[in-house]
C-alpha positions as CSV (number, residue, x, y, z in Angstrom):
1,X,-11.9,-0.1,13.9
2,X,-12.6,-3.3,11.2
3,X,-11.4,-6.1,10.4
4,X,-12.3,-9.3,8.5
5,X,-14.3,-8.6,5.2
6,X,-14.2,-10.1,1.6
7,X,-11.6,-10.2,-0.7
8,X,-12.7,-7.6,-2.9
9,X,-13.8,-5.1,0.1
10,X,-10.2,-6.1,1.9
11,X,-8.7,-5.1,-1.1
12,X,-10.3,-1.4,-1.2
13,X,-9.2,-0.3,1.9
14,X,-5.7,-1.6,1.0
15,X,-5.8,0.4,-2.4
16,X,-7.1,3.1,-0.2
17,X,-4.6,2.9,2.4
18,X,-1.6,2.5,0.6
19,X,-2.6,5.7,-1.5
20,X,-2.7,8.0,1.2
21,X,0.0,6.8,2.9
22,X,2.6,7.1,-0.1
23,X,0.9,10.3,-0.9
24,X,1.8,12.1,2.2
25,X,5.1,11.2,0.8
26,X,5.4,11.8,-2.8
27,X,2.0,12.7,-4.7
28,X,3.3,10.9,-8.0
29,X,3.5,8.0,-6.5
30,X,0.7,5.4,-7.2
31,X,-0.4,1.8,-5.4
32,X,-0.9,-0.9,-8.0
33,X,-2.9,-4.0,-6.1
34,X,-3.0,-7.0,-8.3
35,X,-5.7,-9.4,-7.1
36,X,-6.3,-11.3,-10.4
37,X,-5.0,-14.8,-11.5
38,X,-3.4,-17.0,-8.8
39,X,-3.5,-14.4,-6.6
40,X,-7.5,-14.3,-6.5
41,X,-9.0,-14.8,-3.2
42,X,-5.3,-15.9,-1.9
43,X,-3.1,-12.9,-1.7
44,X,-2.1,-9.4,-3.2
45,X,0.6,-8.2,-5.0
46,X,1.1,-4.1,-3.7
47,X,3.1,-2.5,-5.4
48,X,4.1,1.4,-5.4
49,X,4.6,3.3,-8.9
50,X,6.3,6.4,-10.0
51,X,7.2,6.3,-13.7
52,X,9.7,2.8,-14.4
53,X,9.7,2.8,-10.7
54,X,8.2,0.2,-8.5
55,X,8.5,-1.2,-4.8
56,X,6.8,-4.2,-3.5
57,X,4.5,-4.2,0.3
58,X,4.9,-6.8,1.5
59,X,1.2,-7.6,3.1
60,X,-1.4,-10.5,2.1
61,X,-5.1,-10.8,2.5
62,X,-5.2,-13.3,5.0
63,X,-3.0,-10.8,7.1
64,X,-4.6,-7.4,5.9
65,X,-7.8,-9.0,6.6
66,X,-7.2,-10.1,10.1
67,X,-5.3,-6.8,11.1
68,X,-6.7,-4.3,9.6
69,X,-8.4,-3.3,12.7
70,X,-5.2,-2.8,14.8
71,X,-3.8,0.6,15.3
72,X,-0.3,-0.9,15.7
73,X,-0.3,-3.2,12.7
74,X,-1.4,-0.1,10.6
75,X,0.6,1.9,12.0
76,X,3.7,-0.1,11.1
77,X,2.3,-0.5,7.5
78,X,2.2,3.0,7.0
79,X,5.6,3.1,7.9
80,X,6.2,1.0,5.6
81,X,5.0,2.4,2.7
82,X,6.1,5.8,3.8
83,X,9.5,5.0,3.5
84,X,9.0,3.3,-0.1
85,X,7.7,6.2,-1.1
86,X,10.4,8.2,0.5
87,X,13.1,5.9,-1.4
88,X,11.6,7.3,-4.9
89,X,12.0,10.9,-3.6
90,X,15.9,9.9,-2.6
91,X,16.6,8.3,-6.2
92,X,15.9,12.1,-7.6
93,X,12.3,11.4,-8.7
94,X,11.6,14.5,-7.0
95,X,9.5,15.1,-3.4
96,X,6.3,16.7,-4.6
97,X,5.0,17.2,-1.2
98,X,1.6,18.7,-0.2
99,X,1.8,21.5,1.8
C-alpha cells in the first residue's frame, strides 16, 4: 500500500474511502470533505450526509497522510465510518443496503 502524498491527492482517497465505506452501509449516505479556508493544507473536516443528517470522522491530513498505507489504521477507519453510517440507518433514515 501508499502513503504520504499531497494535500489535494490525500484528500481523494479520503473522499474515496469514506464513500465506499459508508456505502456498504447505507447508499444515501454521502462524505462531505472540506479542505478550503483554514483548513487548507492543515486538516479536513469529514463529514457523512444523509438529508439534515451529519456525523463528523474524526481523521486529519497529517494522520491520513502518514497512515494511509497501514492495513490496521484503515481498517479501524472503516470501522468507523461504518458505524456512522449505521447510526443514520438506526435513527429510521432507512438501511438501503446493496445486495
Amino acid at each position: 500500500m501508499f502513503s504520504g502524498g499531497d494535500y489535494e491527492e490525500v484528500a481523494r482517497w479520503l473522499r474515496n474511502f469514506v464513500v465506499a465505506h459508508a456505502k456498504r452501509e447505507n447508499l444515501r449516505v454521502e462524505a462531505v470533505v472540506d479542505t478550503d479556508g483554514a483548513r487548507e493544507g492543515q486538516s479536513y473536516g469529514v463529514r457523512l450526509r444523509l438529508g439534515e443528517g451529519l456525523r463528523p470522522v474524526p481523521p486529519g491530513f497529517p494522520e491520513v497522510a502518514e497512515n494511509r498505507g497501514s492495513l490496521a489504521w484503515c481498517s479501524g477507519l472503516a470501522g468507523r465510518v461504518r458505524g456512522l453510517a449505521r447510526e443514520f440507518s438506526a435513527a429510521g433514515s432507512g438501511p438501503l443496503r446493496s445486495a
